[in-house]
KETORLUM-24870 format. One record per atom (N, C-alpha, C, O): residue in three letters; x, y negated, z negated. Coordinates in steps of 0.2 Angstrom, whole numbers, padded with zeros to 4 digits, always signed. Each point is the difference from the previous one (the first is absolute). Layout:
residues N
ALAXYZ...
***
This chain:
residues 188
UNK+0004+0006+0000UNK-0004-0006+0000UNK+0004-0006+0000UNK+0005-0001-0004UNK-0006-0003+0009UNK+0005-0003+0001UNK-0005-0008-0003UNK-0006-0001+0002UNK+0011-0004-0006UNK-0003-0006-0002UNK+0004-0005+0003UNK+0006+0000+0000UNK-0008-0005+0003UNK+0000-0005+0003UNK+0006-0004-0004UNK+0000+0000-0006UNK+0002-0002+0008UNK+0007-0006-0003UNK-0004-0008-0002UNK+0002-0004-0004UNK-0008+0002+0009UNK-0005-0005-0001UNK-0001-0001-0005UNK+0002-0004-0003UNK-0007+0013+0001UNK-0004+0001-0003UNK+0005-0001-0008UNK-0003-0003-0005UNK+0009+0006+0005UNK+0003+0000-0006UNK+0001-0007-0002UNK+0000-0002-0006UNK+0002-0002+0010UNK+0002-0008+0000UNK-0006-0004-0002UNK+0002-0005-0002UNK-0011+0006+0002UNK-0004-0002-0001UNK+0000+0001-0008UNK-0002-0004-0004UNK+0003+0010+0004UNK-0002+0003-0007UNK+0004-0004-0007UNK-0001-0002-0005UNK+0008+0003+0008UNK+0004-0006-0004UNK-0001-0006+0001UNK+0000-0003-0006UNK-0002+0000+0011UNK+0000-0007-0003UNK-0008-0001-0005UNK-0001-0005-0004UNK-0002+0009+0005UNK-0008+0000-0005UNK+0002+0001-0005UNK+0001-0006-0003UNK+0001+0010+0001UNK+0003+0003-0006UNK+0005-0007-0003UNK+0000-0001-0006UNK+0004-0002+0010UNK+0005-0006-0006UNK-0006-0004+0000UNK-0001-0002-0006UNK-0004-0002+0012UNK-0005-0005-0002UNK-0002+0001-0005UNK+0000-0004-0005UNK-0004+0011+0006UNK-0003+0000-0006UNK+0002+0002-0007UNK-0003+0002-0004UNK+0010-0004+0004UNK+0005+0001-0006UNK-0001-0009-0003UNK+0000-0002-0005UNK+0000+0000+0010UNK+0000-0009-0001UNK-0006+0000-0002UNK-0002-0002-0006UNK-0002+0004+0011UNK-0008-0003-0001UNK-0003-0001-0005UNK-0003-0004-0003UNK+0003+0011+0002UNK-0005+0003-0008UNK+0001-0002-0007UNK-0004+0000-0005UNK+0011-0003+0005UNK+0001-0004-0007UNK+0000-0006+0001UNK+0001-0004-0005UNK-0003+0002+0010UNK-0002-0008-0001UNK-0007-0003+0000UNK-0002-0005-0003UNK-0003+0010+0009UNK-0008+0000+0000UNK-0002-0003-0005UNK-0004-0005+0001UNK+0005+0005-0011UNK+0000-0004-0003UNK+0000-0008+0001UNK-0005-0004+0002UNK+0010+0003-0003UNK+0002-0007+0005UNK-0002-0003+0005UNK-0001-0006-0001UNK-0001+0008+0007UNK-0003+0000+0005UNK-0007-0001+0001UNK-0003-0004+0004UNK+0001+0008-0010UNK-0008+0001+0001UNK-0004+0000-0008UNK-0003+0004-0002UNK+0005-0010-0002UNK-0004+0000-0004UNK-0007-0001-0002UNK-0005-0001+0005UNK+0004+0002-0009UNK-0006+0003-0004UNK-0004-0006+0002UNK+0003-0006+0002UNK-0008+0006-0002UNK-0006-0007+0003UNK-0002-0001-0006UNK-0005-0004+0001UNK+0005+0007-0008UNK-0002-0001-0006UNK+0002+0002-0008UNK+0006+0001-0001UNK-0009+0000-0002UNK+0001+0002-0007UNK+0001+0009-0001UNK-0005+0004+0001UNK+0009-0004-0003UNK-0001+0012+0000UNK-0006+0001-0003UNK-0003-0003-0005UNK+0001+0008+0008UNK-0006+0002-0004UNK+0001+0004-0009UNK-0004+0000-0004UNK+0011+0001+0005UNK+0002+0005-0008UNK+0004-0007-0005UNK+0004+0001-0004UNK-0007-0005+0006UNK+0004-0006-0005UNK-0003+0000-0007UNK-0006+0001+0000UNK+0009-0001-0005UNK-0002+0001-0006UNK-0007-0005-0001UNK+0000-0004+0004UNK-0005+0006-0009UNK-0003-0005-0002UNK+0001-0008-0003UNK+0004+0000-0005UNK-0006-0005+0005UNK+0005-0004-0003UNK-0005-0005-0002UNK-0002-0004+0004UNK+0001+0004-0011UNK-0006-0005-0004UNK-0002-0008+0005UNK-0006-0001+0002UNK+0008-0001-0002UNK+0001-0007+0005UNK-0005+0001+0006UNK-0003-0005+0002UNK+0002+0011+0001UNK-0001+0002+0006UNK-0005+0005-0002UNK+0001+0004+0005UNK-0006-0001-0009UNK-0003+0003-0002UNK-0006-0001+0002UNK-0003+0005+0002UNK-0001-0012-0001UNK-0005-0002+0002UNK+0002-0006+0005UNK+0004-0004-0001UNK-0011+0004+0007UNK+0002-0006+0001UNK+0002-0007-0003UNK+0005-0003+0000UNK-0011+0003-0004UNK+0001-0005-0005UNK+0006-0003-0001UNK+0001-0005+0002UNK+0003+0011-0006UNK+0007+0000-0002UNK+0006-0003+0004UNK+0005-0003-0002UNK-0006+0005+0008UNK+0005-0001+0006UNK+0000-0007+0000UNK+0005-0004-0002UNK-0011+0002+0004UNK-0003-0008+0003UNK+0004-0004-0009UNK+0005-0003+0000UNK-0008+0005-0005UNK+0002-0004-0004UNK+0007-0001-0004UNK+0001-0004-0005UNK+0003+0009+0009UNK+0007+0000+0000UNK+0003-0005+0004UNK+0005-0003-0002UNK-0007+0002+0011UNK+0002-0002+0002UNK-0002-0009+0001UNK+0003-0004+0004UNK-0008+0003-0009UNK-0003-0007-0003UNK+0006-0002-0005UNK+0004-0005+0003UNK-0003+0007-0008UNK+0003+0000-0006UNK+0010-0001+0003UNK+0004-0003-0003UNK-0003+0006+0009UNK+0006+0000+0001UNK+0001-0009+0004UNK+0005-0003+0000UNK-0011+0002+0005UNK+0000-0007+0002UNK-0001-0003-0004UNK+0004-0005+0000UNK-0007+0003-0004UNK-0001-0004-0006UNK+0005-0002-0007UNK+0002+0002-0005UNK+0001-0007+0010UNK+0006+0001-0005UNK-0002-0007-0006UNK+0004-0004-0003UNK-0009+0005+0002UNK-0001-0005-0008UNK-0002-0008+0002UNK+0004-0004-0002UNK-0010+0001+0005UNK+0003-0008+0003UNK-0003-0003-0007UNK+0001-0006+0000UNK-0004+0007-0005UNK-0001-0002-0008UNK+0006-0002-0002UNK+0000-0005-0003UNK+0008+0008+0005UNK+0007-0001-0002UNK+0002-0010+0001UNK-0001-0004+0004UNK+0004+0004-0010UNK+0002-0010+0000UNK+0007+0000+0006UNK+0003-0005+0001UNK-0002+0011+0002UNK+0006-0001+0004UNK-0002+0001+0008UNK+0000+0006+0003UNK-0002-0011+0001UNK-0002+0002+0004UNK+0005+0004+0007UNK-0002+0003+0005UNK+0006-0005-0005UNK+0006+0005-0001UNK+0000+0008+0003UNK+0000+0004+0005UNK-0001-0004-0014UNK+0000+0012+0002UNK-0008+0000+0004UNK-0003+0006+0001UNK-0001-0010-0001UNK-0006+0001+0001UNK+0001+0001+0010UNK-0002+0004+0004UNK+0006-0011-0002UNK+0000+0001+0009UNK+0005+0006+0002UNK-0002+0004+0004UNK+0009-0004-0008UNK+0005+0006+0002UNK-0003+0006+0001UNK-0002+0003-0005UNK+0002+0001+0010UNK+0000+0004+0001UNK+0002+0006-0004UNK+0006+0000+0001UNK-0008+0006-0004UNK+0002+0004-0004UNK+0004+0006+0006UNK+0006+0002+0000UNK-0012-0001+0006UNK+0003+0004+0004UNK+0001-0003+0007UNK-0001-0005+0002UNK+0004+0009+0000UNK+0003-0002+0008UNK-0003+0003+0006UNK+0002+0005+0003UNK-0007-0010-0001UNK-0004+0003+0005UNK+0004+0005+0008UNK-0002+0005+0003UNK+0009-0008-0004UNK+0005+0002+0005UNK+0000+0006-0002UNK-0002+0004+0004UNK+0004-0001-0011UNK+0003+0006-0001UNK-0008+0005+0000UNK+0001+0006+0002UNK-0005-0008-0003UNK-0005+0004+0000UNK-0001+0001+0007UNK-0002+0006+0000UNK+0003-0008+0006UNK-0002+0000+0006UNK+0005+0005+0003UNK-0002+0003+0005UNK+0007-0002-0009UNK+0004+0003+0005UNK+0002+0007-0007UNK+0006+0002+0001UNK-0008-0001-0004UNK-0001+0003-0005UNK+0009+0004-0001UNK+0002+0006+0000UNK+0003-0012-0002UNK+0007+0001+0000UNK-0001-0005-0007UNK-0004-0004-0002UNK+0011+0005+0000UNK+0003-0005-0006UNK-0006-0002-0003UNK+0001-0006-0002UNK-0006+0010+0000UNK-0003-0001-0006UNK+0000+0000-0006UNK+0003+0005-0002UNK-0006-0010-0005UNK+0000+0001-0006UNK-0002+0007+0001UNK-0002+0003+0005UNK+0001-0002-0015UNK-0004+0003-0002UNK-0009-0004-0001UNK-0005+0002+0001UNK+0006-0005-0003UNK-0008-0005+0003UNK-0002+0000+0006UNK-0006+0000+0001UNK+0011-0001+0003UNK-0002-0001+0006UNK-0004+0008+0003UNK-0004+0000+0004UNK+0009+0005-0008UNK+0000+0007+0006UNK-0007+0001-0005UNK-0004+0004+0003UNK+0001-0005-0010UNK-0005+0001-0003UNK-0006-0004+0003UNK-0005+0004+0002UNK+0005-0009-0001UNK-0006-0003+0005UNK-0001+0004+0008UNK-0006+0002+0001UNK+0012-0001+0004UNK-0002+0002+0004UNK-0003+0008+0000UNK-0002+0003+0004UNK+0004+0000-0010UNK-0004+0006-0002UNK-0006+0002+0000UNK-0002+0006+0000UNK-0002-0014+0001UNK-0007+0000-0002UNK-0003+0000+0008UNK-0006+0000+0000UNK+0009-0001+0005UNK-0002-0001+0005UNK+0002+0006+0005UNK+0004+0004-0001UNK-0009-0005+0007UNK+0001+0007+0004UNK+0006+0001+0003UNK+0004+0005+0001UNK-0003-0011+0002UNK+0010+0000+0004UNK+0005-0008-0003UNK-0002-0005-0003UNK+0008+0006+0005UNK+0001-0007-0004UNK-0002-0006+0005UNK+0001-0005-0003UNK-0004+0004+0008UNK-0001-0005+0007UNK-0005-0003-0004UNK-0001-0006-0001UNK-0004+0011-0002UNK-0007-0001-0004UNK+0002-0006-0007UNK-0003-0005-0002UNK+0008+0008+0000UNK+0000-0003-0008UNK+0004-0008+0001UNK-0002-0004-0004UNK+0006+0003+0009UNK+0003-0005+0002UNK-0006-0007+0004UNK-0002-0005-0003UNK+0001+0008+0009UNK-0007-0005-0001UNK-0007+0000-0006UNK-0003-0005-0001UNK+0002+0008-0001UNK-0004-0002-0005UNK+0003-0002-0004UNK-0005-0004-0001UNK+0010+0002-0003UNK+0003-0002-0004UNK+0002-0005+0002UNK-0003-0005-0003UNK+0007+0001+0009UNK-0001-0005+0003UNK-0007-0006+0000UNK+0000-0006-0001UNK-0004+0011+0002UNK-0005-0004+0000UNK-0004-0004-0005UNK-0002-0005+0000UNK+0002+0012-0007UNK+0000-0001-0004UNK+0004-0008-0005UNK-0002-0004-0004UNK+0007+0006+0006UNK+0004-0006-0003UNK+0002-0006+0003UNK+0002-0005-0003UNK-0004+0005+0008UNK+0001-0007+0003UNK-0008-0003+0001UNK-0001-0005+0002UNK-0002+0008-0004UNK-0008-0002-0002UNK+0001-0003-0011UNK-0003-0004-0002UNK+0008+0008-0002UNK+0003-0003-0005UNK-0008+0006-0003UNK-0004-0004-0004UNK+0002+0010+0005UNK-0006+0003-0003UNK+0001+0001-0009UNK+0004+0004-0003UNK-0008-0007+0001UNK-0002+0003-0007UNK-0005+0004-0004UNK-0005+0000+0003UNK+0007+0003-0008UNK-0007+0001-0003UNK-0005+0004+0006UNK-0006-0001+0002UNK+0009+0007-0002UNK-0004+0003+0004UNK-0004+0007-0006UNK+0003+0004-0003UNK-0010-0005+0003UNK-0005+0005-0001UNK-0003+0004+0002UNK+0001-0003+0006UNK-0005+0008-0004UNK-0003+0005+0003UNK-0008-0003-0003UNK-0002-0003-0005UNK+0000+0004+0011UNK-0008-0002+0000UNK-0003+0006+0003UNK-0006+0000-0001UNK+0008+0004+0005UNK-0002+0005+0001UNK+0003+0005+0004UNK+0005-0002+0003UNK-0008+0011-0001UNK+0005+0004+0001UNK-0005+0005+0004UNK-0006+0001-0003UNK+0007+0002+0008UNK-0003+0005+0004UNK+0005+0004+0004UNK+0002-0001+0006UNK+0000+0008-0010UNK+0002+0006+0000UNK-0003+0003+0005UNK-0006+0001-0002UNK+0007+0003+0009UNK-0002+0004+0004UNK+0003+0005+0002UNK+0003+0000+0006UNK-0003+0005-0009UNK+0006+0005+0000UNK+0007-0002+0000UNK+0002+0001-0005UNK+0004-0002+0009UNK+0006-0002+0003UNK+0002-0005+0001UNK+0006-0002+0001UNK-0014-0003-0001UNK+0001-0007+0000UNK-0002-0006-0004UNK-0006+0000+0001UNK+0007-0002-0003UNK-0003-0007-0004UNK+0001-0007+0003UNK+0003-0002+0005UNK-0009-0002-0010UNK-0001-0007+0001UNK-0001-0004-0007UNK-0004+0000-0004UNK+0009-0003+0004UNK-0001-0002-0006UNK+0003-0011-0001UNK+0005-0003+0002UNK-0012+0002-0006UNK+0003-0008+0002UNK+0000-0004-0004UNK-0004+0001-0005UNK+0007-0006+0006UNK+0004-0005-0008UNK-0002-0006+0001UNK-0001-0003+0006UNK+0001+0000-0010UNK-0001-0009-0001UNK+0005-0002-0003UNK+0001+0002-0005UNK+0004-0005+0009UNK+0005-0005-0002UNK+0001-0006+0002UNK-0003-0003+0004UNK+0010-0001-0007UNK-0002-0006+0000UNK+0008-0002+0005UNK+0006+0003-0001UNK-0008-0007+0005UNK+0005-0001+0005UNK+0003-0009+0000UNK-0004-0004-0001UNK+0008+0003+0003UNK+0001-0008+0000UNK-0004-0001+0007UNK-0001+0004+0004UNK-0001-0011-0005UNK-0004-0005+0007UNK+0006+0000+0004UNK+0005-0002-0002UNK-0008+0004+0008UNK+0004-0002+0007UNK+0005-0008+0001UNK+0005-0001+0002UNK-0010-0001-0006UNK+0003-0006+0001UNK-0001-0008-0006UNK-0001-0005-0001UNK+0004+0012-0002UNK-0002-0003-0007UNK+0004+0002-0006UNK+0005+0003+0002UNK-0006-0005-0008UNK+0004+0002-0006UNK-0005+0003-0004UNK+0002+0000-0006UNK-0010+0003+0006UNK-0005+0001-0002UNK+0000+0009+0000UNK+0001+0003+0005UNK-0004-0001-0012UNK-0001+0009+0001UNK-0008-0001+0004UNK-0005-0003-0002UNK+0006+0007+0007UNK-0008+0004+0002UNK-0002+0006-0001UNK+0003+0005-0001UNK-0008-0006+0000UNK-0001+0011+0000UNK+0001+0003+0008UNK+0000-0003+0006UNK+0001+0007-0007UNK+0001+0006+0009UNK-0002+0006-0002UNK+0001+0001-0006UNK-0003+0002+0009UNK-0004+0006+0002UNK+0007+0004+0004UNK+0005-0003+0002UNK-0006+0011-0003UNK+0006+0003+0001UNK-0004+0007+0003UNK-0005+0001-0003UNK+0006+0003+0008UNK-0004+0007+0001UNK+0007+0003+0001UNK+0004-0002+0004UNK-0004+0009-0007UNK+0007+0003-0002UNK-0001+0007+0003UNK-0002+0004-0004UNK+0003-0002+0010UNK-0001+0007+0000UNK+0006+0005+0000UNK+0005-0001+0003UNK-0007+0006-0006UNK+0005+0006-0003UNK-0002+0005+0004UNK-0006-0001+0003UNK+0011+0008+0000UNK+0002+0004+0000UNK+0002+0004-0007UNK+0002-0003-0005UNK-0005+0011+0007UNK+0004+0004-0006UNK+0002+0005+0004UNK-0002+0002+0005UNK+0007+0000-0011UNK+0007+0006+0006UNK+0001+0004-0007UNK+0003-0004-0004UNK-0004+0008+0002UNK-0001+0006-0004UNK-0002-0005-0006UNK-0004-0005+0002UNK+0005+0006-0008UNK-0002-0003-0006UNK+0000-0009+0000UNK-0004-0002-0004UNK+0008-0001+0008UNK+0002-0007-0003UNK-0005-0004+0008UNK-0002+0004+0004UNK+0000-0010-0004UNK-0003-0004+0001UNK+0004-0007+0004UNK+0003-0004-0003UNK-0003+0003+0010UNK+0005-0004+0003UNK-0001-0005+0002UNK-0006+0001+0002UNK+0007-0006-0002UNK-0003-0008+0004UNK+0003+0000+0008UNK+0005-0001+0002UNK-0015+0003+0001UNK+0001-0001+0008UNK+0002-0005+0001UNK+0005+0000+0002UNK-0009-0006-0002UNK-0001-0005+0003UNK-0002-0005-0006UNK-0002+0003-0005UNK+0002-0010+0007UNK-0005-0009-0004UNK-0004-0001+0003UNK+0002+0002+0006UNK-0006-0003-0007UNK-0006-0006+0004UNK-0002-0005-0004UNK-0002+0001-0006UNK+0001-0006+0011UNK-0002-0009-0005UNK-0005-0001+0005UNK-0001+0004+0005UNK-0001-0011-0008UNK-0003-0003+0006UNK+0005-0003+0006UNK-0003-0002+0005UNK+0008+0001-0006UNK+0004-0002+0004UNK+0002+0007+0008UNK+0000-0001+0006UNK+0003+0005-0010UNK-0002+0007+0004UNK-0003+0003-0003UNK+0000+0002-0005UNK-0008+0000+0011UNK-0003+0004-0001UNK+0001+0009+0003UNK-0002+0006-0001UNK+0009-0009+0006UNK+0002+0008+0003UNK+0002+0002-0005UNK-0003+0004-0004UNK+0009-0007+0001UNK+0004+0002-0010UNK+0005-0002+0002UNK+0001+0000+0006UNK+0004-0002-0008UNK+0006-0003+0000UNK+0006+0005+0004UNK+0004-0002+0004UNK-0004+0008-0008UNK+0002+0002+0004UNK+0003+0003+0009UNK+0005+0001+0004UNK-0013+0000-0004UNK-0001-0001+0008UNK+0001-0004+0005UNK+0001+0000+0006UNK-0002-0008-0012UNK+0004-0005+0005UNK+0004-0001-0001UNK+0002-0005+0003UNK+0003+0009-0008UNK+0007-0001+0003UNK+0002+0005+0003UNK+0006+0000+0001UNK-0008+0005+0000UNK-0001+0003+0006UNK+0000-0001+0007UNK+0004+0002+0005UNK-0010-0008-0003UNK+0000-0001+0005UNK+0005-0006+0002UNK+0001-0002+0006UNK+0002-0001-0012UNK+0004-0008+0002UNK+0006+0005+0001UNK+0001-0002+0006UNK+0003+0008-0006UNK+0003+0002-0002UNK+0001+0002+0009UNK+0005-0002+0003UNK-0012+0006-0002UNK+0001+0002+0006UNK+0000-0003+0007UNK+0002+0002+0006UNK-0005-0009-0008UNK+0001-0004+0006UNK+0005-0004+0002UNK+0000-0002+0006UNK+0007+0001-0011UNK+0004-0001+0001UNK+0006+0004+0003UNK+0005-0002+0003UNK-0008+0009-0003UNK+0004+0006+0003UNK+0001-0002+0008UNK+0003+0004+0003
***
């Protein structure tokens, strides 16, 4: 039985490929979300919890007489985006979120709106998904004055813990999100 000299030449170059290939697929082809065996983790237990984890981490105190720690920034919307050289606070916040692109524009928006005092006023669990929404209070556009603002926060869940899909305001009713999704894409 005679084998082909091609056929042998074919078979090695597959074979070192896929010597390269198969350890890196990782890398290449990450995950589009949270593992589903990730431990359970209180913060993320309910939607509730999620949503009022990630209120409590933008709220950095504007009652404080230092107005100061109140504008600085605690995190760095850069490092969340590209989810490298993160705190430990930092890599805690985007924990709460389904990918770090998510956690970065929310958080942006969040803070450059200057959001306080955020509450739950209500919550609607549908199996995998939620909807859950807040009243908080935001500076005027154009102004130095608190308003109230309305918040609709919707969650994903991925085995036991609870993730923030998307924002919605009145300002974006697609969710913020998506339109930095779509600002993202048009510049492509």
């Amino acid at each position: 039985m005679k084998i082909k000299l091609s056929w042998i030449i074919l078979g090695l170059l597959l074979i070192s490929v896929g010597a390269y290939v198969v350890p890196h697929l990782k890398y290449w082809l990450p995950s589009t979300g949270p593992s589903a065996s990730e431990p359970s983790r209180s913060e993320q237990a309910t939607p509730e919890a999620a949503v009022n984890s990630v209120f409590q981490t933008v709220d950095q105190g504007a009652d404080t007489d230092d107005p100061k720690s109140f504008m600085d920034d605690r995190l760095d919307d850069a490092h969340l985006l590209e989810g490298k050289n993160m705190t430990p606070d930092e890599q805690k916040f985007a924990s709460l979120f389904w990918d770090n692109q998510r956690s970065a524009a929310i958080y942006h928006y969040l803070r450059a709106n200057l959001t306080r005092s955020g509450e739950t006023t209500g919550s609607s669990p549908n199996g995998d998904e939620a909807t859950v929404s807040i009243a908080a209070q935001v500076i005027a556009e154009h102004g130095s004055d608190w308003v109230p603002a309305n918040f609709t926060v919707q969650l994903k869940k991925r085995g036991a813990n609870w993730y923030v899909d998307d924002l919605k305001t009145e300002n974006m009713p697609n969710g913020v999100y998506a339109t930095f999704q779509q600002r993202v894409g048009s510049r492509r």
